[in-house]
N, C-alpha and C positions, 0 to 999 in steps of 0.2 A: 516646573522644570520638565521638557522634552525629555524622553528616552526612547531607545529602542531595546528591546531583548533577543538575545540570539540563543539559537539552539547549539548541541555538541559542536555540527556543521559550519557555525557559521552564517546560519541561515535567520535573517531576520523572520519569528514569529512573532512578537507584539511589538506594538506600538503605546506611546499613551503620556500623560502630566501625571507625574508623583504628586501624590499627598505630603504634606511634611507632620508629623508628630511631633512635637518637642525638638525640633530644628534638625529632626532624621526622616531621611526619606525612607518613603515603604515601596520597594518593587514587588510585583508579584510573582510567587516560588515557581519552580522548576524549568527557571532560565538558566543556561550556562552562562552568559555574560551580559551584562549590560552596556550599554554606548550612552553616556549622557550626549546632549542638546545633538542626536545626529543629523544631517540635511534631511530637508524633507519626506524621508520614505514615506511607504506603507506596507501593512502586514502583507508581504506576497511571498510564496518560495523563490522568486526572480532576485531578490537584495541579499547578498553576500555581502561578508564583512572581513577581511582578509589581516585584521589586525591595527592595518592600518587608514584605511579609506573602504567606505561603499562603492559596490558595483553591481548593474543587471544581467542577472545572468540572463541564457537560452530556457524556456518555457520548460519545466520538468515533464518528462516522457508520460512517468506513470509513477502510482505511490509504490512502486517497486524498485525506484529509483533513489541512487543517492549519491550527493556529490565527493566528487574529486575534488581535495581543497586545490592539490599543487596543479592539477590540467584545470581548474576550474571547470570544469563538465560534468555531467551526470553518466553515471555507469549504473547497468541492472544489478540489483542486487540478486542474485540466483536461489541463495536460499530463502530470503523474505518470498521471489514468485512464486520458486516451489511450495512454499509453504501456505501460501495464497491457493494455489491451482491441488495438491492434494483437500485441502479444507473445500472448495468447492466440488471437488471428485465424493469428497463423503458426504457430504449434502444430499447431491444428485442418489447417491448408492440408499443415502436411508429415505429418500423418498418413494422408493420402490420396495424399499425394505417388506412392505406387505404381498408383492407379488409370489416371493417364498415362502410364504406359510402355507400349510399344506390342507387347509381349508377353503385356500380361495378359488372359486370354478372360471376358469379362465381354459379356454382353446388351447390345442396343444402349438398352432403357429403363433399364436398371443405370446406362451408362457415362451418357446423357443426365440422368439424378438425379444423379451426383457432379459433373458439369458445371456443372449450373443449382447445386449446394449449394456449390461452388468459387466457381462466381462470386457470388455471396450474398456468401460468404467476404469475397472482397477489393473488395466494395461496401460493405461497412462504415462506412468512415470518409466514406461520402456521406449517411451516415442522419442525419434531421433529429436526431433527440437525441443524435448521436453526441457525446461519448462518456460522456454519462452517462445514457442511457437506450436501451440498444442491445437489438434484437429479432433475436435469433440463429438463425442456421437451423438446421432438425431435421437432423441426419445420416439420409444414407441407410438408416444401418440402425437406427434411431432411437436410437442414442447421445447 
């Protein structure tokens, strides 16, 4: 038997033929809903299932994104970005993490550029576009 699985959304993520056990089919866990025998999809974010028919959506922006069932469109999600864009803001911060220790011999214009790129760093989330339009600063050694 053909199925398809949908996530909370709507959103076709599997595909596949059930097994049968003892004349009961086995889906596999952490679907919200199953579609038996659906037209021919495939596993894409593009195949929405509206309850009652499939349809292709417009290409998803970014995994920041999630649908609108009733516009059927993709809107940002703001706090999944931000939460994306501070986790790579501390990434960046503990990669430098070593420039502060007070054993390391570094120039005093070296240590004054990781200073001003540090704090750059965790001024981020005061940027007018933050967090969907962020203007990252250059690493000292232009990484």
């Amino acid at each position: 038997m053909k199925w398809a699985g949908l996530d909370r959304y709507g959103i076709v993520v599997m595909t596949g033929e059930c097994p049968m056990i003892d004349d009961k089919t086995i889906f596999p866990s952490g679907l919200h809903k199953v579609i038996i025998d659906p037209p021919d999809v495939v596993v894409h974010s593009r195949w929405f299932h509206d309850g009652q028919s499939f349809e292709m959506l417009p290409d998803r922006p970014s995994e920041h994104h999630v649908l609108d069932r009733e516009t059927r469109s993709w809107v940002l999600d703001l706090e999944t970005c931000a939460k994306a864009a501070r986790n790579k803001r501390n990434a960046l911060l503990k990669e430098t993490d070593w420039v502060m220790l007070p054993d390391v011999l570094l120039s005093s214009d070296v240590l004054a550029e990781y200073r001003t790129y540090r704090m750059a760093l965790r001024d981020l989330p005061q940027q007018s576009g933050f967090p969907e339009n962020i203007s990252w600063p250059v690493h000292p050694e232009g990484k």
